[in-house]
N, C-alpha and C positions, 0 to 999 in steps of 0.2 A: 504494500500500500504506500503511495504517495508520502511522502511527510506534509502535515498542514501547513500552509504559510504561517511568518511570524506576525504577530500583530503586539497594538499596547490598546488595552481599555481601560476606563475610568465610570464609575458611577452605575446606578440601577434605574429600572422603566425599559420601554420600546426602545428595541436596539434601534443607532442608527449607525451605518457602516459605509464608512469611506476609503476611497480608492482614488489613489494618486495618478497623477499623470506621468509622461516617459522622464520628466525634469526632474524626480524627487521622489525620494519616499516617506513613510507616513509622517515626519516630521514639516510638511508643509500641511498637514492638518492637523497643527497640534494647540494652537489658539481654538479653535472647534473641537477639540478632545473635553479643556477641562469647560469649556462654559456650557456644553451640551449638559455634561453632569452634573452642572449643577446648577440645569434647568430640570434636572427630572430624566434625563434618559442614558441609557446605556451607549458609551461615546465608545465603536470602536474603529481603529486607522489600521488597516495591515501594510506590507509589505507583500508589493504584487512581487510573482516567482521571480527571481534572480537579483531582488533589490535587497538592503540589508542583509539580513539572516536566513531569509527564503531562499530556499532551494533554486534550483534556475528547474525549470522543466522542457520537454522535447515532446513533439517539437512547440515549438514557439509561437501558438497561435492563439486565436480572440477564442477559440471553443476549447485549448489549454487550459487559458486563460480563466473562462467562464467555470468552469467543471473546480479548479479550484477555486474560485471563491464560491462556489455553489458547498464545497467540503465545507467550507470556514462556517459558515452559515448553517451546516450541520451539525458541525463541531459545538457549535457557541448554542447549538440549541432556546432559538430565541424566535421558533415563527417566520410569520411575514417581517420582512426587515425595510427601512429605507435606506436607499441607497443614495450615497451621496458621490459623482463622481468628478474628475475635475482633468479635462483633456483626455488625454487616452483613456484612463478611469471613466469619462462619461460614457464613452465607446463600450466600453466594457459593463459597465453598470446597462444599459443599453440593450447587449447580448445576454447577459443575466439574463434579465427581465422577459427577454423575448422565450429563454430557454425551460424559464421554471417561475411561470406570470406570477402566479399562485404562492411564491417565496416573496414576494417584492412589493410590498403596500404601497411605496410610495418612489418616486423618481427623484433627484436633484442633481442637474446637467449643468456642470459650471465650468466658462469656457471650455465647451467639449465640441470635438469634430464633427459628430451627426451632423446631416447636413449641408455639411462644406461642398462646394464645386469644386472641380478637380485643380482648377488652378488656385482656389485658396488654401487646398491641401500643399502643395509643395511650395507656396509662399509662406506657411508653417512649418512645413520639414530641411526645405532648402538653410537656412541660415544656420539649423542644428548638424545637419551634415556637414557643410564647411565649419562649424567649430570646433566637430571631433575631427576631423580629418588634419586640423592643426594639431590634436592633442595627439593624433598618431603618428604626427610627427612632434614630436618630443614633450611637448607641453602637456598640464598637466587636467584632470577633471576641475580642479581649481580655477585655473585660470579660463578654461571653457564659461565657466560660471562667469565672471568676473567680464568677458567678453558678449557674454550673449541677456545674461538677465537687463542689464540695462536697456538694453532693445525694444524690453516688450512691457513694462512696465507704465503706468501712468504718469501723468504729470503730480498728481495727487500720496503718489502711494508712499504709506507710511515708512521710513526707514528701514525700522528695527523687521518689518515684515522683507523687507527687501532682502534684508541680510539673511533671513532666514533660506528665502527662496536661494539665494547663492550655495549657501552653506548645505542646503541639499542635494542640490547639482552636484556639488563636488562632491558629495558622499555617493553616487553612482559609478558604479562597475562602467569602464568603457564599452567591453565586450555588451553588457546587459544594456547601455543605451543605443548602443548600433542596432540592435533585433529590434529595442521597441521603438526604433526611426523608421524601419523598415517595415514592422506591422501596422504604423499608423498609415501607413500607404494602400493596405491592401482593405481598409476597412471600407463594404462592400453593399451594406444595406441602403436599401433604397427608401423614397417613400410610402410607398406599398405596405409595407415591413415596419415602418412606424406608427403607421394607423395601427395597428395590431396591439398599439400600447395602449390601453386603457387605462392601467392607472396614472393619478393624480402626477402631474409633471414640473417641477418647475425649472424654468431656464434662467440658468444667471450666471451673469458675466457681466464684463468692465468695458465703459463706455468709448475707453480707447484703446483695447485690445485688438491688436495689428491680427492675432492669429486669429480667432473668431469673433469677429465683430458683431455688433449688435444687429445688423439687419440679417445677418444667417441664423442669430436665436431667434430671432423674430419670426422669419421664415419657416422655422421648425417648429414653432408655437404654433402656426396655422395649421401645418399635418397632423400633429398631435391630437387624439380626441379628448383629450382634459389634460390642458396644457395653459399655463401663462409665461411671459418674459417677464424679467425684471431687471436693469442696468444702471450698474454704478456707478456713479461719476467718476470722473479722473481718475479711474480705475485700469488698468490693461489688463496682462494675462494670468496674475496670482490675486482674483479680487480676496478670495480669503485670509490672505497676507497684506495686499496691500490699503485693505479697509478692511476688517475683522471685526470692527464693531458695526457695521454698514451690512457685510454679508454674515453675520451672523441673529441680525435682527430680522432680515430676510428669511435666512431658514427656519427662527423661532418661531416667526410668526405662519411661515405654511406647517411647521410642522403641528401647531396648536392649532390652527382652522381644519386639519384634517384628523387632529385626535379627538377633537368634538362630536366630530361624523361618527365616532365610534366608538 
């Protein structure tokens, strides 16, 4: 059997479970770790396969991918869960949902790919590839960080969240962000495939995020059949680092209009 990926939790109530993007791991949702918990719910952040502690798995795909956080989600014995994803994480939260609806209460797509046109795909993948292809020549995950976070970032966004986003980056396996550059290219779902999503959805992201911009959540809000947008100001591509009081009032509050319901 598989080994489960690593995760860190904090707190009791409806799990909510997040999923980083190819940038970082769970340490860009760690501002959303402890304030979840102590709103009331079970905050947990893994480590997708080959990030921190997590095993790498083979091969290296979004149905890999999904089957292990679908284990995690067994493991943690917690029910319908919401999923909180953030860039390839959304993609992946995403694929969850479509694989095992009936695990997945609720959606939260933040700066994530669904969606994207094929040319705003590799205007997202494009600058990451030339930054490790300098680190492959000699430079380091550090310094990738250091050259690429500033890029995608807001005019607005808070420092210490900035730092964080760098400081994750560098904590990435090269080898492990090459495959998830490469998988974010091949994600493949159409519109069709997201009508299929029923549950409650929210989209959010940063008003000036170069990688997915607000008119592509927006656009994805229209497919969705219970679906809203919502966008941060002078926010770019780490809204829950670089406003964390902004996106986390956001998720508190879809997460309580839909604990209501139930």
């Amino acid at each position: 059997m598989a080994l489960l990926p690593t995760y860190i939790t904090l707190g009791a109530g409806p799990t909510v479970l997040m999923l980083h993007d190819a940038d970082g791991g769970h340490l860009t949702f760690a501002p959303q770790v402890e304030r979840l918990a102590s709103a009331g719910y079970r905050a947990v952040a893994w480590d997708m396969p080959g990030y921190g502690f997590s095993a790498p798995i083979e091969p290296y795909t979004f149905k890999g991918l999904a089957q292990s956080c679908l284990a995690l989600v067994a493991a943690l014995q917690c029910g319908p869960v919401t999923l909180v994803g953030h860039g390839l994480g959304a993609m992946l939260a995403a694929e969850v949902a479509w694989r095992q609806p009936a695990l997945v209460r609720r959606l939260v797509l933040c700066a994530g790919g669904p969606g994207l046109d094929a040319q705003a795909t590799q205007d997202w993948i494009t600058p990451r590839w030339q930054a490790l292809q300098a680190a492959d020549g000699g430079q380091s995950m550090e310094l990738l960080a250091q050259a690429l976070v500033p890029r995608f970032i807001g005019s607005g966004a808070l420092p210490e969240g900035v730092r964080l986003a760098g400081h994750a980056l560098a904590q990435v396996y090269p080898a492990t962000y090459r495959r998830a550059l490469e998988l974010l290219a091949l994600f493949d779902r159409d519109a069709a495939a997201f009508r299929r999503l029923a549950m409650p959805t929210l989209l959010l992201g940063g008003a000036m995020d170069p990688c997915t911009p607000p008119a592509a959540l927006q656009a994805l809000a229209q497919v969705l059949p219970d679906a809203r947008h919502q966008s941060l100001a002078h926010v770019g591509h780490w809204p829950q680092l670089e406003d964390p009081d902004g996106f986390d009032a956001a998720l508190l509050d879809f997460l309580a209009e839909q604990r209501q319901l139930h």
